[in-house]
N, C-alpha and C positions, 0 to 999 in steps of 0.2 A: 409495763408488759402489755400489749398488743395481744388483741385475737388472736392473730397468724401467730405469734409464737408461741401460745397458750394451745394450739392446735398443731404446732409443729411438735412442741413437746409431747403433746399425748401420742401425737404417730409413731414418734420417735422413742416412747416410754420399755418399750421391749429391750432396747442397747441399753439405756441406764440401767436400769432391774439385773440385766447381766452384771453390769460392771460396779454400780455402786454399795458400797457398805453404809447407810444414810450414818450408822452412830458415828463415824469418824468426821461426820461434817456438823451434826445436832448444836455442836456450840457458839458454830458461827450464823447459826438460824435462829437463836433465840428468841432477835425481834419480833418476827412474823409467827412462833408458833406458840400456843399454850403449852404451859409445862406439863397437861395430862396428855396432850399430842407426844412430847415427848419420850415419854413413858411409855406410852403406847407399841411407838417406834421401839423402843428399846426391849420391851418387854418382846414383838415379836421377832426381835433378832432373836433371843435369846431360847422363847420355844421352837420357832419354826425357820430361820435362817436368815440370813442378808438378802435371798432374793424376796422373798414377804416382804418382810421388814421394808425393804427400797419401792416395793409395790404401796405399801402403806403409807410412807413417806410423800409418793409422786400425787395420790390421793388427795393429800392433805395440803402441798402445793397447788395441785390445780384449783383448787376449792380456795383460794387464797383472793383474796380483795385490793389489802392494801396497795399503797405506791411504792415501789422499788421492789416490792421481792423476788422479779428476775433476775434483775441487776443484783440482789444478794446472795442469791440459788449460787447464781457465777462465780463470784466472787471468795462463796465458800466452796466451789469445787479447785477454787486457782490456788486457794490457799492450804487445803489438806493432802494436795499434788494431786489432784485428779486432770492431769494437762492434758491427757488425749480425748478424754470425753468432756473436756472445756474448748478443746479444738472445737471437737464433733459439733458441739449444740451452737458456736461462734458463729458457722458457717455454715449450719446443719447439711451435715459433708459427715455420714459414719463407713466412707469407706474404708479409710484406715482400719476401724474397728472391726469392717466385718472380715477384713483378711486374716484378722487374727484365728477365727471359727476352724479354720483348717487347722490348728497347731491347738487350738484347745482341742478338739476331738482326739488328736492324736494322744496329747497328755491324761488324758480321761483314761483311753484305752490303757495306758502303759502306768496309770497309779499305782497297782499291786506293785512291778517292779519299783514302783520312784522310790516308795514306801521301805521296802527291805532294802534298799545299793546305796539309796542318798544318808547324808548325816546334813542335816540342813546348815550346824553351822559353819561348815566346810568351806560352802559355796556362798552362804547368803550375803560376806561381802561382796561379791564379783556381781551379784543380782539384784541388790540393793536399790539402786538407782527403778530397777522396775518394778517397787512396790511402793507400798502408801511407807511412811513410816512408822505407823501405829500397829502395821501390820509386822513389818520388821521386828517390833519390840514382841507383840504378842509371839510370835514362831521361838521366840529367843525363851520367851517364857515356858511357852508350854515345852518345849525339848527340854528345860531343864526341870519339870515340875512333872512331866509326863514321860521324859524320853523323846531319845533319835526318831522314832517311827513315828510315834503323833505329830513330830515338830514335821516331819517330811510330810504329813497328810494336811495340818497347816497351811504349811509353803505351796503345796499343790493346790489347794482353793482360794488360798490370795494370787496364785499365775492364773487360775482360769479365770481369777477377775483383772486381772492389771489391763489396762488400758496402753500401755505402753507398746508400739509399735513394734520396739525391738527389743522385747522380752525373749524370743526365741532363739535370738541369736546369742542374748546374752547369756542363756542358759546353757548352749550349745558350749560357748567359749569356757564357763565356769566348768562345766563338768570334763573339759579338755586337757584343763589348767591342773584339775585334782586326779588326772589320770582315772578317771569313773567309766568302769565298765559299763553303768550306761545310757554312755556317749554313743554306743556304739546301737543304741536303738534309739536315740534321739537326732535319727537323720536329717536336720533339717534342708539339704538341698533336696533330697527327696521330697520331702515334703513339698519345698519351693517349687518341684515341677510340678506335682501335683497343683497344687495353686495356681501356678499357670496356666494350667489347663483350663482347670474350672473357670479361672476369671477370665480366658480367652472367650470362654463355651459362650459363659457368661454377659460379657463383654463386648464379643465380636460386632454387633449388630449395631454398635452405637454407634451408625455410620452419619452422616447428614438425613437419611430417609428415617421416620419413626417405623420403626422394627417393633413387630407381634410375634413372640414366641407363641407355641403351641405345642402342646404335649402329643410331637409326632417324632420318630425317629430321626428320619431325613435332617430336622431341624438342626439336631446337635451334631450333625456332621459339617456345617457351615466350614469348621478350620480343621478337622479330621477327621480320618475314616473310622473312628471308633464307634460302632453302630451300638450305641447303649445312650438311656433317658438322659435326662441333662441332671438329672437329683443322683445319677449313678457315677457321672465323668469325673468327680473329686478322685473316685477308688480308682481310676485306670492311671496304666504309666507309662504309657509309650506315647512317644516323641509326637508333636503334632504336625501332623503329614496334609501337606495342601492337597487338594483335589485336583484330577485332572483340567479341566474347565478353568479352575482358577490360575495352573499354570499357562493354560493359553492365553489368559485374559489380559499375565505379568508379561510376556514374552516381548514381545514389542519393546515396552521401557527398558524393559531390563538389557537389549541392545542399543540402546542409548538413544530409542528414537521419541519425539515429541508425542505424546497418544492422550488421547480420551478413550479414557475404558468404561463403556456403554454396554451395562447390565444389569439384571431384574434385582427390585428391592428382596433381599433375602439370600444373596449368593454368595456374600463375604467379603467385597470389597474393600470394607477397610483391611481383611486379610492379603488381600492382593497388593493392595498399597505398602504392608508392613514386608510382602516379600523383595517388593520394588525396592525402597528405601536399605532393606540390610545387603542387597543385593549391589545396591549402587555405593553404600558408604564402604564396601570391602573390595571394590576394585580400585581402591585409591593405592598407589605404589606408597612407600614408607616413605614419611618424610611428607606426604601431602594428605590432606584430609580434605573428605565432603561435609557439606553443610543441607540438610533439609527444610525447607518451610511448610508448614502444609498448614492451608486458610480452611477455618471453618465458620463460615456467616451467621450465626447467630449464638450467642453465648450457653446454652444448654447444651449445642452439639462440642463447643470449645472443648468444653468442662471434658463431656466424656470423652473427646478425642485424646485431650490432653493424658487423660487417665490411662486408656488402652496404650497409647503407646509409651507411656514411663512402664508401664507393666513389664510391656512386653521385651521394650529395649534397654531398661535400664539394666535385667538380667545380664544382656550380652555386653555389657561392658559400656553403653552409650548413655551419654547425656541428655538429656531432655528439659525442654524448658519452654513454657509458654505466656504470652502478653494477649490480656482480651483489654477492652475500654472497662472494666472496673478496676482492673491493677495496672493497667498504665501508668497511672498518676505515682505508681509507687516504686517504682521501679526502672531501669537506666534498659531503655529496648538496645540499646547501642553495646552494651554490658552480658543482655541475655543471648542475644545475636553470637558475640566474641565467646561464650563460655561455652556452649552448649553445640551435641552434635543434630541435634533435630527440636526445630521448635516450632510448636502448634501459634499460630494466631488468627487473629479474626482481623481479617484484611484491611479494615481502614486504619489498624494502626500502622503498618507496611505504607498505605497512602500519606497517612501524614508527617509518617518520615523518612521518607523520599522526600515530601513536600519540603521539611525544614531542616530537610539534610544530615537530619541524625545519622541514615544508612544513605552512603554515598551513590551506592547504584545497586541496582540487582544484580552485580556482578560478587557479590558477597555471598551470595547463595551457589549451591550446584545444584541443586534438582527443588523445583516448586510444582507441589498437589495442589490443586483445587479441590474443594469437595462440593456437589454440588454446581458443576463448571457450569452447567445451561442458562446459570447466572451472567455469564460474562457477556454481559450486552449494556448499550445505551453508557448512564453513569453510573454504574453499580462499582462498587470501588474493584470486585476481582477486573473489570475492563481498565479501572484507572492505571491498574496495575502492569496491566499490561501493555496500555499504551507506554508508558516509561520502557519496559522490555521492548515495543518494536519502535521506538524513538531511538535505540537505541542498538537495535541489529538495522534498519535502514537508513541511522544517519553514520556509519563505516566505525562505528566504534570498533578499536584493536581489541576491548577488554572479553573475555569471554561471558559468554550467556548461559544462564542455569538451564537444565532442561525443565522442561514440562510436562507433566500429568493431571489427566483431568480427570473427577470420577461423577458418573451419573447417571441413573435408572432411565432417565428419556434427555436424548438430545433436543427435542420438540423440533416442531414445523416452523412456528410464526403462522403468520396468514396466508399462507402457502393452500393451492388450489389444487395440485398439481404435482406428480413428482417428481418433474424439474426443477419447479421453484421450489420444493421441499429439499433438492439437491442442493440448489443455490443457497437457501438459509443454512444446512449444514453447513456448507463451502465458507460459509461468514463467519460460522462458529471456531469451525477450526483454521483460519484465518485469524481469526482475535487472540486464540493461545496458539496459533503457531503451532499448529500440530501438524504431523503427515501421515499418521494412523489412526483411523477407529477402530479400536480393539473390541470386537464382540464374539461371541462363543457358537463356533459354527463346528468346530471337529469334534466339540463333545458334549453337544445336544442333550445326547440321552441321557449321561449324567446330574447335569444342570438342571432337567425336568425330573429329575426324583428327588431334588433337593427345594423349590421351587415351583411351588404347583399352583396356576391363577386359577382363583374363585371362580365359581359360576357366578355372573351376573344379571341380574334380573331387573328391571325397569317396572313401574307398576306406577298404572296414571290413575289419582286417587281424584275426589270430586271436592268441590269447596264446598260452601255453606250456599242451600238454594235462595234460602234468606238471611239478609244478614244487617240485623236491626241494630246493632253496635254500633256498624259503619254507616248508617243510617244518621243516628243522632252527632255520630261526631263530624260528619261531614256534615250537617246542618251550622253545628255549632263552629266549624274552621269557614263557612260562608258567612255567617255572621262576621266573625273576625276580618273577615277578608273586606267586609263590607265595611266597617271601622277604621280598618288601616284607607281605603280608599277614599271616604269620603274627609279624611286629612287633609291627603291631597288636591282635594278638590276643593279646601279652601285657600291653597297655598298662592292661588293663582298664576304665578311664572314658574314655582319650582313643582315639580314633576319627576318622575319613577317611570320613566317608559315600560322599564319590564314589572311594574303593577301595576301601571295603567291600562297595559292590553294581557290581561291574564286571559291565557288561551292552550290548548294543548297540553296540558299536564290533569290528572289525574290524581285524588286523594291517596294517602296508601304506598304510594311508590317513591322509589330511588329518585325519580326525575323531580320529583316534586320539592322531594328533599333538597336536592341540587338548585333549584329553581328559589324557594324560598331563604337558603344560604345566600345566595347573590342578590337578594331584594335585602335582605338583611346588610353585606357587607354596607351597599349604596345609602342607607338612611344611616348607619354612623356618620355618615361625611356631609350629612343635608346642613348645607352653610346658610343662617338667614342673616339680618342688618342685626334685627331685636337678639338676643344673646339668652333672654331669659327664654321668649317663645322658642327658639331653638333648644334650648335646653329640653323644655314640657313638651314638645315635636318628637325631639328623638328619641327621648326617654319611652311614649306612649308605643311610637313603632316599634323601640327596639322590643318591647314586652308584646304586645301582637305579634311580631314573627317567631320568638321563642315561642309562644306559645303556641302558635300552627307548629313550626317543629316538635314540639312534645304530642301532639294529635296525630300527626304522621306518623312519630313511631310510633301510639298507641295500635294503630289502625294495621299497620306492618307487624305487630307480635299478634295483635286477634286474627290477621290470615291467617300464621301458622301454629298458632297455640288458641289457649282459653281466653275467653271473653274477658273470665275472671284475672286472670294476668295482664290485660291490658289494661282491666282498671284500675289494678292494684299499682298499673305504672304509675297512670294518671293521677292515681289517690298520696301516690309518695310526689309527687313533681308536686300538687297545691299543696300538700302538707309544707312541703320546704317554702314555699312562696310565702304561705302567712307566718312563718317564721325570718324574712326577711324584712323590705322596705313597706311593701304590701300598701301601696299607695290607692288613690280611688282608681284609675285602670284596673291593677290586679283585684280589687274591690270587686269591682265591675265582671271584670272577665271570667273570677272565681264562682263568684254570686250564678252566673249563667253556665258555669259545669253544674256546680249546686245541685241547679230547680231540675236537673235531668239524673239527677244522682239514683236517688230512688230507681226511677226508671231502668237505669242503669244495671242497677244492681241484681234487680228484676230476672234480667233477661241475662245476667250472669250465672243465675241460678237457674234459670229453666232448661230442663234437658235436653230439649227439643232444637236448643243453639248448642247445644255439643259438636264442633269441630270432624267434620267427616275424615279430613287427614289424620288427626289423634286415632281414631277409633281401628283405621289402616293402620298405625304404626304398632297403634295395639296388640291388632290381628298379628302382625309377623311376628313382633317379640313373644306372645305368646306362644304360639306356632311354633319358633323356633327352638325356646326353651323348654316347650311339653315334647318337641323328637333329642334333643339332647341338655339334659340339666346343667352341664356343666359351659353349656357353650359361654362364650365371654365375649363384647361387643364395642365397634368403638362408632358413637353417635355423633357424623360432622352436621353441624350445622353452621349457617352463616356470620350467627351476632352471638355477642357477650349477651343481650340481653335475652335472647332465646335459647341460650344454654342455661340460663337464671332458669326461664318459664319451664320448659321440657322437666328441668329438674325437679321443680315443684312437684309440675304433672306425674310425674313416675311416683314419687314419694305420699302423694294424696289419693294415687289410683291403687285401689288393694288389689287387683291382678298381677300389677308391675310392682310393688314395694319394695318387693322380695330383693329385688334388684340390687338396692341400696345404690344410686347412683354417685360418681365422683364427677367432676368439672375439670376440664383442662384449656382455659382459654391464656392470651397472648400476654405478656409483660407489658405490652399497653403503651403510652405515652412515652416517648425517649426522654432524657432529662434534659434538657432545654424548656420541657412541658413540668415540671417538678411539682410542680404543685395540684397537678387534674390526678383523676382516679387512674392510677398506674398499671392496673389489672393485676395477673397473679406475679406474684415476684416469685423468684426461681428458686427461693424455701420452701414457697409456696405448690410450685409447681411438683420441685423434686419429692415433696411430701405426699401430695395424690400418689403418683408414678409408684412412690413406695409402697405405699398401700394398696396400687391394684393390682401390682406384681405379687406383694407376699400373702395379704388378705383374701379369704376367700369367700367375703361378704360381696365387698364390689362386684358384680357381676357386667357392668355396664361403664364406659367414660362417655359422657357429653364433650364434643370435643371442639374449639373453633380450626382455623385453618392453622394455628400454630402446631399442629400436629401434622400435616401433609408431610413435613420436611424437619427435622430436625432433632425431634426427642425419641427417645431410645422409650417404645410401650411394651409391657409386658403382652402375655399369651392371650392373642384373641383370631377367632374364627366366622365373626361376623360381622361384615360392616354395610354402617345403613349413612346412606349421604342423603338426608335431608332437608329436600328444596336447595341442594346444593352440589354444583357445579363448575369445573374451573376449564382449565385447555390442557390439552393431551397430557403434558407431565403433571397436574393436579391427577386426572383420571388417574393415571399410570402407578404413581407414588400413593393413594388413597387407594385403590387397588391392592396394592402390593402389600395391604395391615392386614389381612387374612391369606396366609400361604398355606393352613395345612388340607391336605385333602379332605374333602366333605367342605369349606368354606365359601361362606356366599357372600355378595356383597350385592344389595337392596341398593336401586335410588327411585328415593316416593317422591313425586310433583304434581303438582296440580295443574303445571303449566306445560302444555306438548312441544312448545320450543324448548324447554331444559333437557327431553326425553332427545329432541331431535339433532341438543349441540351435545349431548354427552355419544350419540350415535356417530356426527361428526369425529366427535375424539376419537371413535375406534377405527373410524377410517382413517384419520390421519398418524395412528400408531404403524396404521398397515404400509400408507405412505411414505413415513419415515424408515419404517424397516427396508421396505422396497430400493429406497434413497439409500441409506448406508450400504446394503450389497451394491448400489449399482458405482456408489464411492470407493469402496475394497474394490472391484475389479478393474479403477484405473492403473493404469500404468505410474509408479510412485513420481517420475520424475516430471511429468506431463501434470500431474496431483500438486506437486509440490510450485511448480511454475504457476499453475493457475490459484493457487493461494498467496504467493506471493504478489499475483496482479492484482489479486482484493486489496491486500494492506497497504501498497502502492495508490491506489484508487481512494483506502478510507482516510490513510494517511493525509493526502491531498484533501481532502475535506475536510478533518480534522483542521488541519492548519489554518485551513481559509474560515473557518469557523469560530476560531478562539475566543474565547470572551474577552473582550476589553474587560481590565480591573476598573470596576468601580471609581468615580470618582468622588471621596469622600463630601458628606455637603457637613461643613463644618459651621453652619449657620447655625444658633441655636435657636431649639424649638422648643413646642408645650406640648406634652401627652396632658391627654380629657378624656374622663372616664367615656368611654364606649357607647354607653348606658342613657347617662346624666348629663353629659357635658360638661361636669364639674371637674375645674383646675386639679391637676394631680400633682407634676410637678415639669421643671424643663428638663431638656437632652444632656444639659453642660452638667446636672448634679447624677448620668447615670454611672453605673461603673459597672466593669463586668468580671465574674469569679471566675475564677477557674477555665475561662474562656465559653463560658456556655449560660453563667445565669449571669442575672443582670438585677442590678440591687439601684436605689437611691441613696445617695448620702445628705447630710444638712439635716438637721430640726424642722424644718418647715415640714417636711412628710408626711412627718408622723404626726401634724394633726388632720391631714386628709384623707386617712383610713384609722378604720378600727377593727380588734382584731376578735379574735373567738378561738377557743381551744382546737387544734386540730380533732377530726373524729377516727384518724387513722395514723398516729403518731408514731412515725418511726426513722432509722437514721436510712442515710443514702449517702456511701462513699465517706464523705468528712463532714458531711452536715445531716444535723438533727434536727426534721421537720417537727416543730412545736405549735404553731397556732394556722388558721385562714387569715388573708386578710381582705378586709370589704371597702367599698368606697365609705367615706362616713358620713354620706348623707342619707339623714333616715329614710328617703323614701326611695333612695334607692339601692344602697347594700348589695352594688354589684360585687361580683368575687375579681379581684385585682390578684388574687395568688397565694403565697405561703410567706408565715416568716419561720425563720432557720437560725440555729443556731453554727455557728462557724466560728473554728476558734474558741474570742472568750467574748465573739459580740454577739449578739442576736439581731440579725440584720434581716431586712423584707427581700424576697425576689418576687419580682412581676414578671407578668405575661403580658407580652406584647398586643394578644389579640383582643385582652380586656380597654382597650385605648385607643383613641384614634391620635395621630400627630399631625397636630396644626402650625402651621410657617406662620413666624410673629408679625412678619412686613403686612403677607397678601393676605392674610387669615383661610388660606385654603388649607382643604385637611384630608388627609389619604389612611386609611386603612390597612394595618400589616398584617399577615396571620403568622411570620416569623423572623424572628430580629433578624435572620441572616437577609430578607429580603431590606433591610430598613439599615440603609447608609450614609449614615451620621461615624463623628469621631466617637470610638470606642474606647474611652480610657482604664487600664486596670485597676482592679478594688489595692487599696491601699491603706494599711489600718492605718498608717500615720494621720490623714483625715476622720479616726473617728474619734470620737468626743472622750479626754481622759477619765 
């Protein structure tokens, strides 16, 4: 059991308490609980109900130590048939569960009648299947030991717990079956529109932009004109009627023509899209069918996409089905493709198969959405995508071509100066998807602005620190360092670091320098000398000097914008980990001289008088804002993972802001090729915050990184503050667009007047870009359509002349050397690679060159169970070479390329990769037949 899941369960503990009855599971729990816990349990079933009772139970869970009892929690939910909230917690995924709330409310209302019309055992064959079985027995008993009426008040509090998704229906048909009058108030397609609704209301906004509800009117009108709260649209029953606005926005596609529909985050979009799609699959004459794709770039937005539109289209009769890169591996895309009438995917599976031909051509689609099209540039896979589409309309292919849709809150500029060339960058966009329309909302303006209301935004240039004795001592101590690594050098005499030998033009603290001492870093892995051992105590000492300037540099970049005390507290976990490694006399050395300044240190992290003038600003506003309205709700972007860590502290340690209760929403982090580095939130993770700031009304506050600009679907908030943080016109635009209700502001606090003066940029190039699209609608279509066709002719032509030669394999065999040490790791001939993305060793020999340590963040990934670290095994230096995994039935290592440098065994030179795709050697697959019986 992991953290994260011991924190997903508690977020999540409201759906189980609904649904479970704990005695029916108490036998398969034994191991882990004492038999007075038992009792306990049972006893409060028995005074005060199942929902206690399962609260008591979840109690006594979390508070749980041992090893396995997640895996046994599970195990006795699969086995007493609790399957849908064995789904739920599998994937922590309760949407199924919470559809059900609509058809429990209803049966709540209508118990008096279940009570006098039902005879429970009439029906409870045909409903069987949607209860536990113990409860079956129990309803069997009490009707014969109590009577028809208790056993039907029974049956009615085992249905508003079942888990079972198609309980309603089942009940529907049973009471059909026995000709039960009432059938004839257990409506359930009524019901189902109702649901509809709500989970459009609901729903709608999980567009690619992360969407803020707010408790305004206008809001819940996003998909119809029912003017009532969004906690009131369950009770309403009329049909959902688009807006005027949005049927302009559909109007174009749905004439068949190529369009990018460019408009504000908050106006329905994906509604527009869902009118597009039913609009295009039901002009197919009989006998022919459309097929839709619709890509969404990052696997949170997938999720919800995929959701809204089963919702919405599986009603109408259509199929739905979607492939992200976690189900790929599982499933035939070739199979989902053939079966299904519209299916959501995230575009680089569409790339790699085309690439290996799974899908023959895009001629298998009729109509493909972008979501988020201002993507399709450079090699972003929605561009690979459509390179193949105009490879394929400009090389005379007979086959027909899908049409195109693009959806996106800002087309953007580019570097555009001008709004010519902000013409000419659109002109390239819709070039790349081949469009002839910009669809944006010009006839019904006034509508769209009472639905869509941009924040006032305010600017506010706050002051740094006038002194600033932190960066004092640790820029002392990174000159020292510096002076260290240099005078190496200067005994090497022929070998040499030109970019440390002339350290000039970078500054402590900053991005540049960060950059600057990354690339003095890569150049001392590769330092080649005759002597083998001196090389080895050479690079090893550098590579620990430039780590360690990089750990001083980030210190220095979280004291800018947070606590002193937070940068220490980085610095104090970075040595902590160090004397828990190799901790040789270097790190001896270099420790010792953070040490003798520590005190000092600490000092001046305590003195008030170094309190952060930015905090005390950010203060002011939160304060400010939440003393004119209590309920206001915030989303906090800042730049880095680790100053959403700091801010969070701060808010939580400052008794002004505590109240706040702040939540975290930063990025999923490393892609799995990276498997084994700190992966950030995984999307349990993430979906769990999101839950709690939507239905809790603690949170008052998200700390957010940029994985929220674009992608996840955030509850109701009215005020956003961009902190030291700034991106280009569609960053602005979409971070903007998280506060729409009237009265909303959106804050950006800087200390620096060029952040104030390119986020001022952005507003002129929105005004730009607007200017450009009217001046694009007023061409003439055909004149429009010829000068886009001369772009893709023109990129075409350079594409081609461009192409990458494939690699040519060097099938020499070489040696990976730890990074670090220099010490033999192992050659290229014993690598093998999984699943096409990680990369393992095989042979005995390996495993005596690292040693491992228990993972401190154990958890599985896809088909592999990350179980321990692994380090170089030379004590003094205990570099991190990566993870070992369980796979299958071996437990086999994957390394990381960048932990290594690879040396040629002829010339002994040696080059540096930061990713195996750069490093072109023969890649043979993992084969268990090679491992050891």
């Amino acid at each position: 059991m992991t953290a994260e899941e011991r924190r997903n369960l508690h977020t999540f503990r409201d759906y189980v308490t609904k649904i479970l009855d704990p005695t029916y599971i108490l036998s398969y729990m034994t191991p882990w609980f004492k038999e007075d816990e038992v009792q306990y349990i049972q006893a409060e079933k028995n005074n005060r109900g199942a929902m206690e009772a399962a609260s008591l139970f979840l109690r006594f869970l979390l508070e749980l130590q041992e090893e396995g009892w997640f895996r046994g929690f599970m195990d006795a939910l699969n086995h007493a048939g609790y399957s849908g909230l064995y789904e739920a917690i599998e994937n922590w995924d309760f949407q199924k569960i919470e559809k059900l709330e609509e058809y429990r409310l209803l049966l709540k209302r209508l118990q008096p009648e279940f009570k006098t019309r039902i005879n429970p055992n009439d029906i409870l064959p045909d409903i069987s299947e949607c209860l536990i079985d113990q409860e079956c027995e129990e309803i069997i008993q009490v009707c014969s030991n109590k009577g028809p009426m208790a056993g039907a008040e029974k049956m009615v509090e085992c249905l508003l717990r079942s888990d079972k998704e198609n309980w309603p229906k089942s009940l529907k048909l049973a009471l059909e079956k026995e000709e039960s009058k009432f059938s004839e108030l257990w409506i359930i397609e009524k019901g189902a529109k109702d649901v509809e609704l709500k989970d459009l209301e609901d729903e709608e906004m999980k567009t690619s932009e992360v969407q803020i509800f707010y408790k305004e009117e206008p809001e819940c009108q996003n998909l119809s004109q029912n003017s009532c709260p969004p906690s009131e649209v369950s009770h309403t029953h009329s049909p959902i009627k688009p807006r005027d606005y949005q049927l302009e926005l559909a109007l174009p596609a749905k004439n068949g023509k190529n369009t990018i529909i460019c408009a504000p985050t908050g106006c329905g979009k994906t509604f527009v899209a869902f009118l597009i799609c039913e609009h295009h699959l039901q002009k197919f004459p009989q006998g022919q069918k459309g097929k839709v794709v619709f890509f969404a770039n990052q696997i949170p937005v997938y999720e919800q996409q995929k959701s809204v539109f089963s919702d919405y289209f599986e009603r109408r009769g259509y199929k739905v089905s979607g492939i992200s890169g976690i189900t790929a591996e599982s499933v035939s895309v070739e199979q989902i493709i053939e079966d299904n009438d519209i299916i959501i995917l995230t575009p680089q599976i569409l790339v790699n198969s085309l690439k290996n031909r799974t899908v023959p051509s895009l001629s298998v689609f009729t109509l493909m959405i972008f979501d988020e099209c201002h993507n399709t540039s450079k090699h972003h896979p929605y561009n690979m995508i459509m390179f193949n589409y105009l490879d394929q309309k400009l090389g005379g292919s007979s086959d027909s071509l899908p049409q195109v849709v693009g959806l996106t809150a800002s087309v953007g500029v580019g570097d555009a100066k001008s709004t010519s060339e902000a013409l000419e960058y659109i002109c390239k966009l819709c070039a790349s998807l081949d469009v002839s329309v910009v669809a944006t909302v010009k006839d019904n303006l006034e509508e769209l602005e009472e639905v869509v209301y941009k924040p006032q935004k305010f600017f506010r240039k706050v002051e740094s620190r006038t002194t600033n004795k932190f960066k004092c001592i640790i820029s002392q101590l990174m000159r020292e360092i510096e002076g260290l690594a240099k005078s190496i050098f200067d005994q090497l005499d022929t070998v040499t670091l030109e970019n440390f030998s002339q350290i000039q033009n970078r500054s402590f603290g900053t991005q540049n320098y960060e950059q600057w001492i990354v690339g003095v870093q890569k150049k001392c892995m590769v330092l080649k000398m005759p002597d083998k051992d001196e090389e080895s105590r050479i690079c090893k000492a550098l590579f620990l000097y430039t780590s360690h300037l990089r750990k001083f540099n980030d210190a220095l970049i979280i004291n800018e914008h947070a606590r002193v005390k937070d940068a220490l507290d980085y610095l104090k976990d970075f040595f902590r980990n160090v004397r828990t490694a190799g901790f040789d006399e270097t790190e001896q050395d270099l420790t010792r001289r953070f040490e003798e300044k520590l005190q000092e240190l600490e000092s001046i992290s305590m003195d008030p008088s170094n309190e952060n003038p930015k905090l005390q600003d950010l203060s002011f506003v939160l304060q400010e804002e939440y003393h004119l309205n209590p309920e206001t709700r915030t989303i906090l972007f800042v730049k880095t993972r680790a100053l959403v860590d700091a801010l969070k502290k701060w808010i939580e340690e400052n008794p002004k802001l505590s109240f706040l209760k702040p939540g975290i929403l930063t990025g999923r982090g490393k892609t799995k090729q990276n498997i084994g580095l700190d992966t950030g939130m995984t999307l349990p993770a993430q979906k769990g915050v999101l839950h709690t700031f939507k239905t809790s009304g603690e949170s008052k506050i998200l700390i957010a990184t940029s994985v929220a600009d674009e992608g996840i679907d955030i509850a109701q908030c009215n005020l956003v503050i961009l902190y030291e943080y700034v991106g280009n016109v569609i960053t602005m635009i979409q971070t903007r667009g998280r506060g729409r209700a009237r009265g909303s502001k959106c804050f950006l606090l800087t200390s620096n007047s060029d952040v104030i003066e390119k986020e001022k940029t952005n507003i002129y190039k929105e005004k730009m870009m607007n200017d450009s699209i009217l001046r694009l609608q007023a061409l003439d279509e055909a004149v429009f359509k010829e000068k886009i066709c001369q772009i893709q002719i023109h990129e075409k032509f350079i594409r081609d002349s461009q192409r990458e030669v494939k690699p040519i394999l060097d099938k020499k065999n070489k040696k990976l050397l730890c990074s670090k040490c220099k010490a033999f790791a192992c050659y290229t001939a014993d690598i093998r690679v999984v699943e096409e993305c990680h990369y393992t060793v095989v042979g005995e020999a390996f495993k005596e060159c690292f040693v491992r340590k228990s993972h401190p963040k154990p958890k599985k990934f896809e088909s592999f169970e990350k179980k321990a670290k692994i380090f170089c095994a030379r004590q003094d230096c205990c570099h991190d070479w990566g993870i070992c995994v369980k796979y299958k039935m071996f437990e086999i290592p994957f390394i990381k390329i960048e932990s290594f440098v690879v040396e040629d065994i002829a010339t002994g030179a040696q080059r540096f990769y930061a990713k195996w795709r750069d490093f072109h050697f023969e890649k043979l697959p993992f084969d268990v037949a090679e491992m050891p019986k």
